[in-house]
NUBAVO-561779 format. One record per atom (N, C-alpha, C, O): residue number from 1; z, y, x; residue in three letters. Coordinates in nm, 4 decimals, decimal comma, m for minus. Layout:
! NUBAVO-561779
SITE; i; Z; Y; X; aa
SITE; NUM; Z; Y; X; Ala .
...
This chain:
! NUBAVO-561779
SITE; i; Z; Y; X; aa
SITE; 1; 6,9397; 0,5777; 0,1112; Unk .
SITE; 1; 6,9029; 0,4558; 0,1787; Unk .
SITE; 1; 6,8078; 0,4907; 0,2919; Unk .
SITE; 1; 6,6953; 0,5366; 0,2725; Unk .
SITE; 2; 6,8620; 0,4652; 0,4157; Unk .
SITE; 2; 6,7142; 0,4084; 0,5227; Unk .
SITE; 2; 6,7250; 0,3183; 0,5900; Unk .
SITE; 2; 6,8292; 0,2681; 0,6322; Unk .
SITE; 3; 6,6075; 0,2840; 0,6098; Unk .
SITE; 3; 6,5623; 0,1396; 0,6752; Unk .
SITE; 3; 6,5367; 0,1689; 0,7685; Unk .
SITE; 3; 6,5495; 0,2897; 0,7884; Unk .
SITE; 4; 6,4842; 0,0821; 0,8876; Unk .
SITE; 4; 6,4116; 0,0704; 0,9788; Unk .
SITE; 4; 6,3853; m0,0378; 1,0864; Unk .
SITE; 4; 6,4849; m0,0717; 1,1504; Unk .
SITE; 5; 6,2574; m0,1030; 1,1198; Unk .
SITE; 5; 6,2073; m0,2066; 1,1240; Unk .
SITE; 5; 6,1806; m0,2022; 1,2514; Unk .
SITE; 5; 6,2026; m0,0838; 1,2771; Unk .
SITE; 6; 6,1546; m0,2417; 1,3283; Unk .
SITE; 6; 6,1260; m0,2423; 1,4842; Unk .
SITE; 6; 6,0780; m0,3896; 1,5289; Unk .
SITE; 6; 6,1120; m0,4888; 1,4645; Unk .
SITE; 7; 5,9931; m0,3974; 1,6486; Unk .
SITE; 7; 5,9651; m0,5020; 1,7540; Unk .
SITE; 7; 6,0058; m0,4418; 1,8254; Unk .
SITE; 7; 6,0148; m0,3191; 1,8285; Unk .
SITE; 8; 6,0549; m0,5579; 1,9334; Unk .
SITE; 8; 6,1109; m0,5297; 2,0770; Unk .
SITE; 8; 6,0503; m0,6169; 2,1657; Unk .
SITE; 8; 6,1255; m0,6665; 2,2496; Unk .
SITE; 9; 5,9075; m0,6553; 2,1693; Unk .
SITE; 9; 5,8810; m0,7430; 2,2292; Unk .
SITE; 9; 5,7644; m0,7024; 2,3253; Unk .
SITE; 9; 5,6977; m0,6001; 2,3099; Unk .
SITE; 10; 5,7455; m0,7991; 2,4329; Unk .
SITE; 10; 5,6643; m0,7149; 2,5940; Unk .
SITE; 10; 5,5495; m0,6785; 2,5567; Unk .
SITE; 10; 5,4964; m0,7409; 2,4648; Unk .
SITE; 11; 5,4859; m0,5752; 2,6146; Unk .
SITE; 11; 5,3775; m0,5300; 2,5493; Unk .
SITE; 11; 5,2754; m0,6174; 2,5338; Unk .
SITE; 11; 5,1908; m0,5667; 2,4601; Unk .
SITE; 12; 5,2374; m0,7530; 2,5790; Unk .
SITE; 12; 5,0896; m0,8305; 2,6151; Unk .
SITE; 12; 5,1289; m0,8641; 2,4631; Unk .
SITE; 12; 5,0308; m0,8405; 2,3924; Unk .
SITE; 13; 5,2310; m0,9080; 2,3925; Unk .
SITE; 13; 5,2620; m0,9541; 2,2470; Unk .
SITE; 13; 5,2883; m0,8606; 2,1396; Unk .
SITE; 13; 5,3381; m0,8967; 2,0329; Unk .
SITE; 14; 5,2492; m0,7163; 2,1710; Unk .
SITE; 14; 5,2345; m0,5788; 2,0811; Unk .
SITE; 14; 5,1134; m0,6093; 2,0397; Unk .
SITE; 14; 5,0162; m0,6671; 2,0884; Unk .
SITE; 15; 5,1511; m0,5353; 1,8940; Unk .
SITE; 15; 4,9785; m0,4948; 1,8185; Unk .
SITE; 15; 4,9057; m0,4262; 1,9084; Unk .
SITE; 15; 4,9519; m0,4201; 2,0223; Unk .
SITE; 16; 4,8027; m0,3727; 1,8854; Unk .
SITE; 16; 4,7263; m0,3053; 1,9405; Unk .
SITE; 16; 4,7713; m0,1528; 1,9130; Unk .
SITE; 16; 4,8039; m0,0783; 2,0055; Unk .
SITE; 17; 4,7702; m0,1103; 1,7685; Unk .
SITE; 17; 4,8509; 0,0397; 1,7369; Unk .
SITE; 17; 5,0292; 0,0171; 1,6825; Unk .
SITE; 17; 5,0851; m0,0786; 1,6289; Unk .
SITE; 18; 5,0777; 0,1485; 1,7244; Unk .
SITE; 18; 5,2073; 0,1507; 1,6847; Unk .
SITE; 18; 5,2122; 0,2556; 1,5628; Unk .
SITE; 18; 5,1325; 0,3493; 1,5677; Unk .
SITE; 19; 5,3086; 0,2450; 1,4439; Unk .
SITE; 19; 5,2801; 0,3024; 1,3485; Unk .
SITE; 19; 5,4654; 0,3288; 1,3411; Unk .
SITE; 19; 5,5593; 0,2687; 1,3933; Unk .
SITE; 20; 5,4549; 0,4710; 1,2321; Unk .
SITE; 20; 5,5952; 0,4761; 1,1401; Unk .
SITE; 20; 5,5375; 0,5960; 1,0311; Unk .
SITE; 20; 5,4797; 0,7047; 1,0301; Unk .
SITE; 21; 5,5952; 0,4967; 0,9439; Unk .
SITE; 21; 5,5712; 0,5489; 0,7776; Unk .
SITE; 21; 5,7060; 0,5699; 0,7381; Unk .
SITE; 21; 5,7969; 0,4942; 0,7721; Unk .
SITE; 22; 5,7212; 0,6692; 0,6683; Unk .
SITE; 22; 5,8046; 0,7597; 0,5938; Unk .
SITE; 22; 5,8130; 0,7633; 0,4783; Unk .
SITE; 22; 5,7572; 0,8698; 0,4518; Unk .
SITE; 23; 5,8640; 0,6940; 0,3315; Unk .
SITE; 23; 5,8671; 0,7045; 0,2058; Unk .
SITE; 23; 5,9876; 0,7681; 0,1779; Unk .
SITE; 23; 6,0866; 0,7419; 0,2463; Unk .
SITE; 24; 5,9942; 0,8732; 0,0582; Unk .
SITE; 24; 6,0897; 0,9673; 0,0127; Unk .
SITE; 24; 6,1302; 0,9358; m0,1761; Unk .
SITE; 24; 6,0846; 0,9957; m0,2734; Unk .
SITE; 25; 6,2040; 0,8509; m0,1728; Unk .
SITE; 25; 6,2009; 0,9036; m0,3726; Unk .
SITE; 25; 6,3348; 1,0583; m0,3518; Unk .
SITE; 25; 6,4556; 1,0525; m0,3288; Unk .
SITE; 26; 6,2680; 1,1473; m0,3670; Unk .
SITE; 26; 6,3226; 1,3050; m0,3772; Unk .
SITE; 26; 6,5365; 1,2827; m0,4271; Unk .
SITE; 26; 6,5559; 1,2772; m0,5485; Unk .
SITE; 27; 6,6041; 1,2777; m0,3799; Unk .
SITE; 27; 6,7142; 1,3091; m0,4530; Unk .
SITE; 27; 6,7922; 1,1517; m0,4610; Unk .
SITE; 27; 6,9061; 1,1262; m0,5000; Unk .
SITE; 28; 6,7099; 1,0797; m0,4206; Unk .
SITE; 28; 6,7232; 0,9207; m0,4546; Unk .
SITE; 28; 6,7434; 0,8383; m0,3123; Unk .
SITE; 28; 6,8349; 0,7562; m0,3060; Unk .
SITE; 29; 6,6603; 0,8600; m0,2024; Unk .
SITE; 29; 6,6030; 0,7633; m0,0844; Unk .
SITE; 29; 6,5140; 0,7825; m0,0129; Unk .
SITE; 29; 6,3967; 0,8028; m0,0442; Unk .
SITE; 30; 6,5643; 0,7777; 0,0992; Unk .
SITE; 30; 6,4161; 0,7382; 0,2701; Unk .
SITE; 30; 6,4149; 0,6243; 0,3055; Unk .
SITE; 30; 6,5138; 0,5536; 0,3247; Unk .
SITE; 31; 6,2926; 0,5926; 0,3189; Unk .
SITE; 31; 6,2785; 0,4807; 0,4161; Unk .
SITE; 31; 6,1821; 0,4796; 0,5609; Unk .
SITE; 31; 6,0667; 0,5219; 0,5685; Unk .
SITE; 32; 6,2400; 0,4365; 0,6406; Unk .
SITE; 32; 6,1413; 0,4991; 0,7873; Unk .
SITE; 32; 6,1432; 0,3901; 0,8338; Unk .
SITE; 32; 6,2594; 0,3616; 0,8630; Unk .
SITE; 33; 6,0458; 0,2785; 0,8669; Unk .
SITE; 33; 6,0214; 0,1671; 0,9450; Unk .
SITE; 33; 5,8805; 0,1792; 0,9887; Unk .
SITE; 33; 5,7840; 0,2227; 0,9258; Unk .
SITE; 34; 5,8908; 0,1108; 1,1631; Unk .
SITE; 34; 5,8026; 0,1351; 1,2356; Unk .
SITE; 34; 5,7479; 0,0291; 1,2973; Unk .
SITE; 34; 5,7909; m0,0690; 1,2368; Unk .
SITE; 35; 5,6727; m0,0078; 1,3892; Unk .
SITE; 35; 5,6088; m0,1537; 1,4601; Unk .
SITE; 35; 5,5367; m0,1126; 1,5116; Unk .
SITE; 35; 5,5083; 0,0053; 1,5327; Unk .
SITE; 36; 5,4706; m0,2513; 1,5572; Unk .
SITE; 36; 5,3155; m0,2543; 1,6037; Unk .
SITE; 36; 5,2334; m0,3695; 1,5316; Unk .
SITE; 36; 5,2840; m0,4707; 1,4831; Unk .
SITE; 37; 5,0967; m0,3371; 1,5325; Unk .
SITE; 37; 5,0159; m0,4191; 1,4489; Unk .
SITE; 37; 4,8888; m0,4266; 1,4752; Unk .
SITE; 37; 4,8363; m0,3198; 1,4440; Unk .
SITE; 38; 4,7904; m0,5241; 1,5307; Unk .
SITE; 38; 4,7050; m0,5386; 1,4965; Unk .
SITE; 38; 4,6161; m0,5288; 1,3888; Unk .
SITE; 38; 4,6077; m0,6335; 1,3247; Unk .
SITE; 39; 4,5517; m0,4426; 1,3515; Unk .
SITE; 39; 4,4700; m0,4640; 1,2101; Unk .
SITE; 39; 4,3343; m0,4935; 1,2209; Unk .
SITE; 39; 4,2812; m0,4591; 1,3265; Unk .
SITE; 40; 4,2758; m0,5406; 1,1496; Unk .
SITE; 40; 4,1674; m0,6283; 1,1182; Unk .
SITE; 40; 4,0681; m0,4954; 1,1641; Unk .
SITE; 40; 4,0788; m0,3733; 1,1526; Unk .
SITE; 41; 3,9103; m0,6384; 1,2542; Unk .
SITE; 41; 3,7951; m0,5777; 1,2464; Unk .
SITE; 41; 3,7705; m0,4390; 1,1952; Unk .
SITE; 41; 3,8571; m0,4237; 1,1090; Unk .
SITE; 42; 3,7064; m0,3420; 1,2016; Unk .
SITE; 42; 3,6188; m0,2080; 1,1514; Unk .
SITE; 42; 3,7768; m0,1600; 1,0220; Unk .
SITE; 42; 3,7547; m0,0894; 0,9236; Unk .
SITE; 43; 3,8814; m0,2001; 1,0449; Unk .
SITE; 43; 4,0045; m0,1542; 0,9593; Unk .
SITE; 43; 3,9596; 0,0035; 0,9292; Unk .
SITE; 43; 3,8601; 0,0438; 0,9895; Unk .
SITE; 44; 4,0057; 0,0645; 0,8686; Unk .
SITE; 44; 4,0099; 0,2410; 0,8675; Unk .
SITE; 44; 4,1637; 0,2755; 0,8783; Unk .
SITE; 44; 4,2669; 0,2105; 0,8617; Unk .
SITE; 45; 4,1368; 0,3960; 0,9108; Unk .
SITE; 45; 4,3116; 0,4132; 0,8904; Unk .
SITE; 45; 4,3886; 0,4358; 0,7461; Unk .
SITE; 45; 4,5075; 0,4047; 0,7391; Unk .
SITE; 46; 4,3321; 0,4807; 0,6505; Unk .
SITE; 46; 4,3410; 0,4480; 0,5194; Unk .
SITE; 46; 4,3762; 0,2764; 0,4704; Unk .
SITE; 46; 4,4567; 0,2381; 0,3856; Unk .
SITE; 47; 4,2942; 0,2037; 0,5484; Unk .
SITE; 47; 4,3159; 0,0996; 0,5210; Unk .
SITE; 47; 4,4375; 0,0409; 0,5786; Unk .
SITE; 47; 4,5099; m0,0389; 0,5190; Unk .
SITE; 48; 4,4506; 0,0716; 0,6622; Unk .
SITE; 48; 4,6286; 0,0387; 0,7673; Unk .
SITE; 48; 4,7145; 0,0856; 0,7116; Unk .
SITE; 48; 4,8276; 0,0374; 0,7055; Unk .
SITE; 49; 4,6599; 0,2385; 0,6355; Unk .
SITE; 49; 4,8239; 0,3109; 0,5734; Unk .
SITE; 49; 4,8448; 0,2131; 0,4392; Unk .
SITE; 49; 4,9573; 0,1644; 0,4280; Unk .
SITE; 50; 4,7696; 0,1878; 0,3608; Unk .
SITE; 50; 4,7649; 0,1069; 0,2164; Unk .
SITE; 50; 4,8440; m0,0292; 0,2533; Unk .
SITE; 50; 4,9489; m0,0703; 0,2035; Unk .
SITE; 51; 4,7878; m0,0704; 0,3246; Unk .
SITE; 51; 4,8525; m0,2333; 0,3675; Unk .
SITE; 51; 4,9996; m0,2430; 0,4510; Unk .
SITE; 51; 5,0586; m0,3510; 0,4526; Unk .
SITE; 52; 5,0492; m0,1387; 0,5123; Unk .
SITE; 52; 5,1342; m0,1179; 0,5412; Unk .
SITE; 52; 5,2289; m0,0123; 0,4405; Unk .
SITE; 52; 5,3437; 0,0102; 0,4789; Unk .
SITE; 53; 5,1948; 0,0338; 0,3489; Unk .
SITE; 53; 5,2733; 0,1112; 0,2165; Unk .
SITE; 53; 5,3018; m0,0350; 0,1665; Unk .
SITE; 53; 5,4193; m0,0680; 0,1504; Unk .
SITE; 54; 5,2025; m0,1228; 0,1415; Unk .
SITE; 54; 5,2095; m0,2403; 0,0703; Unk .
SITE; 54; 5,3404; m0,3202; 0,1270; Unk .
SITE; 54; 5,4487; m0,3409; 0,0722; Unk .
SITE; 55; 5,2988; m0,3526; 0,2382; Unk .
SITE; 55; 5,4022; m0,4228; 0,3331; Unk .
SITE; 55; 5,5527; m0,3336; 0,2737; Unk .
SITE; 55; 5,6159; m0,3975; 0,1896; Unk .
SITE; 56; 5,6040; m0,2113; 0,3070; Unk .
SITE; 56; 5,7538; m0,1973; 0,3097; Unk .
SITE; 56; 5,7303; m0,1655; 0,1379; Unk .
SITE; 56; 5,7995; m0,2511; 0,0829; Unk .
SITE; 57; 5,6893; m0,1132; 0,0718; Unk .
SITE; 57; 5,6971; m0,1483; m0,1242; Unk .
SITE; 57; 5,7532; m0,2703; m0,1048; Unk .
SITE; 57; 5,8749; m0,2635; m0,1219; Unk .
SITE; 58; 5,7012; m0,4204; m0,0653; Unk .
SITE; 58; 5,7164; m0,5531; m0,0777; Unk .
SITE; 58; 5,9045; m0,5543; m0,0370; Unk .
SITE; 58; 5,9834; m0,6337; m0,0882; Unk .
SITE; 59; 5,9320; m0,4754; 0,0375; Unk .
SITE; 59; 6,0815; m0,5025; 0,1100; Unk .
SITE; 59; 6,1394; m0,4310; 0,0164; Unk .
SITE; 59; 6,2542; m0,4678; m0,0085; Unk .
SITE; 60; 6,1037; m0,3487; m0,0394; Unk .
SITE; 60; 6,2018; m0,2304; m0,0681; Unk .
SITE; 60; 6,1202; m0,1873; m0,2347; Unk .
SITE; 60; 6,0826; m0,0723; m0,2571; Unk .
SITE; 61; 6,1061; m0,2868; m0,3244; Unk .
SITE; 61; 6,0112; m0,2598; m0,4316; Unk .
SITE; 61; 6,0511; m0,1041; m0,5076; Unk .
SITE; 61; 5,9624; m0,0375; m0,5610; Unk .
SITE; 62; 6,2264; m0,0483; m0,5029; Unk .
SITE; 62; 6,2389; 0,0616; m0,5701; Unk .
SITE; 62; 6,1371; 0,2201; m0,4702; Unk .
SITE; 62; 6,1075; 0,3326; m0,5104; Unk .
SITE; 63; 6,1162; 0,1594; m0,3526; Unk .
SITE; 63; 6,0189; 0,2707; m0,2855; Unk .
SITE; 63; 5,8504; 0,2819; m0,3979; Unk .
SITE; 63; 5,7592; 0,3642; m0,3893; Unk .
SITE; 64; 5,8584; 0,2239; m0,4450; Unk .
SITE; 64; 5,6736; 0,2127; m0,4983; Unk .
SITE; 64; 5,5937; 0,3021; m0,5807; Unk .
SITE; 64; 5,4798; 0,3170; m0,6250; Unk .
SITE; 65; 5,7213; 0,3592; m0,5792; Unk .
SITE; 65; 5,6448; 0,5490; m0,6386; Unk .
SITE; 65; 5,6806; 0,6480; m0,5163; Unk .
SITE; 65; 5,6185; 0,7542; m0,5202; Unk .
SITE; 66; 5,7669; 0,6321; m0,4122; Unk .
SITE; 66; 5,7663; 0,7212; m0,3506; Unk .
SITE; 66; 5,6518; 0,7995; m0,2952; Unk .
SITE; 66; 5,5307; 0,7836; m0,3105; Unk .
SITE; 67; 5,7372; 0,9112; m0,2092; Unk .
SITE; 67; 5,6104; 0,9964; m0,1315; Unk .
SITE; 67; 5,6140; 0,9628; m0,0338; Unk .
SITE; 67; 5,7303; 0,9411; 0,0000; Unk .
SITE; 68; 5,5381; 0,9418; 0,0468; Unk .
SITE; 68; 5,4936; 0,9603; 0,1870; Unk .
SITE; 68; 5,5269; 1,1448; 0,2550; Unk .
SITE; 68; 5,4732; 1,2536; 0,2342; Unk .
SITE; 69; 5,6471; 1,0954; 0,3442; Unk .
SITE; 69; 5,6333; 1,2401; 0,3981; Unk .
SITE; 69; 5,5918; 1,2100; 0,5705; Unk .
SITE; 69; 5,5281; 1,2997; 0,6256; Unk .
SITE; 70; 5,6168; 1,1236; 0,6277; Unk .
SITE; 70; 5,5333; 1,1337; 0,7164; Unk .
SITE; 70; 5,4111; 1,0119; 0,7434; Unk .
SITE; 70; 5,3985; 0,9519; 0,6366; Unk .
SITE; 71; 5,3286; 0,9616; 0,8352; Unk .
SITE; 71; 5,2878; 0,8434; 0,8853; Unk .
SITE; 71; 5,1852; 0,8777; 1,0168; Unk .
SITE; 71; 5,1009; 0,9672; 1,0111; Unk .
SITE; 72; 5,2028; 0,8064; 1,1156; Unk .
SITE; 72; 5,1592; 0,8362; 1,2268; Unk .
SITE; 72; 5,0819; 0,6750; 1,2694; Unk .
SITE; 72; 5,1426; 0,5707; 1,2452; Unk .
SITE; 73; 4,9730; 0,6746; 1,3204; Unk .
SITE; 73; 4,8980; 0,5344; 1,3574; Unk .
SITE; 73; 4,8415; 0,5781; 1,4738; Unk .
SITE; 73; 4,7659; 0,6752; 1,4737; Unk .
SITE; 74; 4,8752; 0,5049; 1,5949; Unk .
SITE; 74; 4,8079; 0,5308; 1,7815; Unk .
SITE; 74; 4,7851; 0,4285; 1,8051; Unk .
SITE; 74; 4,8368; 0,3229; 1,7688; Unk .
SITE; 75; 4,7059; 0,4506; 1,8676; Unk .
SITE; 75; 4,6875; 0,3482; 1,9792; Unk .
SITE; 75; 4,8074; 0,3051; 2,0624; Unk .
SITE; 75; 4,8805; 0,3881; 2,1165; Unk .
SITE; 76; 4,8225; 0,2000; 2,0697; Unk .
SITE; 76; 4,9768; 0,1420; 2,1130; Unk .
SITE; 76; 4,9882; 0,1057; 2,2844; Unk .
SITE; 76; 5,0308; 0,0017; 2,3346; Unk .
SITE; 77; 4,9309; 0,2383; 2,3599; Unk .
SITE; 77; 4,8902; 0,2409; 2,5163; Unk .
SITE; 77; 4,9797; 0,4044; 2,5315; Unk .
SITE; 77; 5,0199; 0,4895; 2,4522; Unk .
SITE; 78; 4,9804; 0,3872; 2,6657; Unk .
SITE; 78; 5,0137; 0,5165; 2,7326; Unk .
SITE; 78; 4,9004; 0,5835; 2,8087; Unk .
SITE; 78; 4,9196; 0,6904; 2,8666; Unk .
């Protein structure tokens, strides 16, 4: 299985960072969905990866033991 999630919308209506997370169940499934997102006040990036693991678990509940093989969080500028 892979997924993948996208906005396509003009940048003034982008999050602030662009992200893509990577979940693996070994032998079983990937899932790779990406965006943009605003996250809350003094956020950490720990805190963005958790809430966004949370977020695609919620879509995809058989991911909720997977691994994380990749995740990337920028600033959503050139």
């Amino acid at each position: 299985m892979t997924s993948q999630t996208s906005t396509t919308t003009p940048a003034a209506a982008q999050g602030s960072h662009m992200w893509v997370l990577t979940l693996e169940m070994p032998g079983r499934g990937m899932s790779t969905q990406y965006g943009t997102w605003t996250p809350p006040a003094d956020s950490t990036r720990y805190d963005v990866f958790v809430a966004l693991r949370g977020h695609i678990v919620s879509q995809h509940p058989e991911m909720a033991s997977a691994n994380c093989v990749f995740f990337s969080l920028e600033p959503n500028r050139l």
